[in-house]
C-alpha positions as CSV (number, residue, x, y, z in Angstrom):
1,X,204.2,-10.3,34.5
2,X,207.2,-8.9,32.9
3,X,210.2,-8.1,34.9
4,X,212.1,-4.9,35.1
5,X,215.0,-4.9,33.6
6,X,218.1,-2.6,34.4
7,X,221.8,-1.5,33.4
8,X,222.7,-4.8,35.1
9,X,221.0,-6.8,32.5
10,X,222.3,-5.1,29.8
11,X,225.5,-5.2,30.8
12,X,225.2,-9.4,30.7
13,X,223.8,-8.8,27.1
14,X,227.6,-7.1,26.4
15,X,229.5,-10.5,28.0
16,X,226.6,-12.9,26.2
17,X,227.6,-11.0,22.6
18,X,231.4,-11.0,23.4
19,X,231.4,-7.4,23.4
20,X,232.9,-7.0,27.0
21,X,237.0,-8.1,26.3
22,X,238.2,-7.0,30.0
23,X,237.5,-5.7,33.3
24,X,238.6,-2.3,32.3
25,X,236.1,-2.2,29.4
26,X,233.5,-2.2,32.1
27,X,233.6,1.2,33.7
28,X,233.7,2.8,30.2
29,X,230.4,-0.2,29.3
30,X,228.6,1.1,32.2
31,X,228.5,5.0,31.2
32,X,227.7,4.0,27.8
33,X,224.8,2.1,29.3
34,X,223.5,4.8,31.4
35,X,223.8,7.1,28.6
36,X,222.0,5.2,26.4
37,X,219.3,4.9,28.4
38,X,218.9,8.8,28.7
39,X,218.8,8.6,24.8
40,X,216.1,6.4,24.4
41,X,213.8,7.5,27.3
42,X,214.5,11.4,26.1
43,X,213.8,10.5,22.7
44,X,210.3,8.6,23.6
45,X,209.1,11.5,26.0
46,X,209.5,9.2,29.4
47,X,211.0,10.7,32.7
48,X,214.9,9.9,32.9
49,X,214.1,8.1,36.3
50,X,211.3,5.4,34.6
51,X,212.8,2.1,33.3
52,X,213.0,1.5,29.8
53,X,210.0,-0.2,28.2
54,X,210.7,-4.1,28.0
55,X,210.4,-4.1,24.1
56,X,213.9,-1.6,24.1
57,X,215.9,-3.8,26.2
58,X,217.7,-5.0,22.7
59,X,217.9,-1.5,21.1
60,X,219.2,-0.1,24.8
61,X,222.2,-3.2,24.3
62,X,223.0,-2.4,20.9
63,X,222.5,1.7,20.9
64,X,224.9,1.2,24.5
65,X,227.6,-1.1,22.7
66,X,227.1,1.2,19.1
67,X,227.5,4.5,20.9
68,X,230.9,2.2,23.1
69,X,232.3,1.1,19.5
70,X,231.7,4.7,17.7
71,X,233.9,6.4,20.8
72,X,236.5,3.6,20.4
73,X,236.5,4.3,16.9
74,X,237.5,7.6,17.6
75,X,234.2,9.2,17.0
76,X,233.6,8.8,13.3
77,X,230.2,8.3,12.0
78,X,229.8,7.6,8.3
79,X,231.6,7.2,5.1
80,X,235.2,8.9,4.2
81,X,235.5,10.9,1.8
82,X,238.7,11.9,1.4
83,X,242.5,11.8,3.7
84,X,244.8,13.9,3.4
85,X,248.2,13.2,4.9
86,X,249.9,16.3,5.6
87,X,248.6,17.1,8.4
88,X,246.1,14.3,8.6
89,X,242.8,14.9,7.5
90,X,239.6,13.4,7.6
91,X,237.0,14.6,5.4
92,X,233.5,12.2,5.7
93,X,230.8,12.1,3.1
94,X,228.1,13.9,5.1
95,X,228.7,17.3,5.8
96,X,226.7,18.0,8.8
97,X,227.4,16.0,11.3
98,X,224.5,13.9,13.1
99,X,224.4,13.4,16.6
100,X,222.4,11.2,19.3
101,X,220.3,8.5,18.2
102,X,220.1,9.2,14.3
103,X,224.0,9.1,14.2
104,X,224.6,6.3,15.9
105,X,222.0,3.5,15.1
106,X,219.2,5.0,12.5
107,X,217.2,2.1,12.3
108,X,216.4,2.3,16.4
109,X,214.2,5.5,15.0
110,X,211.3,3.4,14.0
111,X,211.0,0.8,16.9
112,X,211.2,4.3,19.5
113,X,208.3,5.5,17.5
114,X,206.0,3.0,19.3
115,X,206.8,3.8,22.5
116,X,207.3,7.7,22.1
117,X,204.8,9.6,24.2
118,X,203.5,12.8,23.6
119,X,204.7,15.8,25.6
């Protein structure tokens, strides 16, 4: 019998990986949690209410903590192209930008693939 797992338990995968400095981080942690988890169960076709599938509790921890970094980062995704200083610009290698799960964690694509429903 496997046990449901929930934000909760994610959220101790964050302390057990170090990624959780403060007790502000862990508001800003927990939205990035619940978000994730809309991600992944949007992307594999499974009501927003279900629990995700116990063989994405790892990719729901890193996608969370990937999509946490990329906002802390200040939203860039990708390789720089070029700077300019004037007025400081940022110009990055791919010219359409990427969003949801492809843009933040592209190798998560292949392990939602098994649990993707159809519609």
């Amino acid at each position: 019998m496997t046990v449901a797992r929930n934000s909760a338990d994610v959220l101790n995968v964050w302390k057990d990986r170090g990624w959780l400095k403060n007790e502000h981080d862990f508001t800003a942690a927990q939205s990035y949690i619940d978000q994730a988890k809309d991600c992944i169960l949007s992307a594999c076709n499974i009501p927003v209410r279900a629990m995700v599938p116990d063989g994405l509790f790892y990719a729901w921890a890193e996608l969370s903590h990937n999509m946490y970094a990329n906002t802390e980062s200040g939203g860039a995704i990708g390789a720089v192209k070029s700077v300019a200083d004037g007025d400081t610009t940022v110009t990055y290698a791919s010219d359409t930008a990427s969003s949801g799960l492809e843009a933040i964690l592209p190798g998560i694509q292949s392990l939602i693939a098994r649990y993707r429903r159809m519609p």
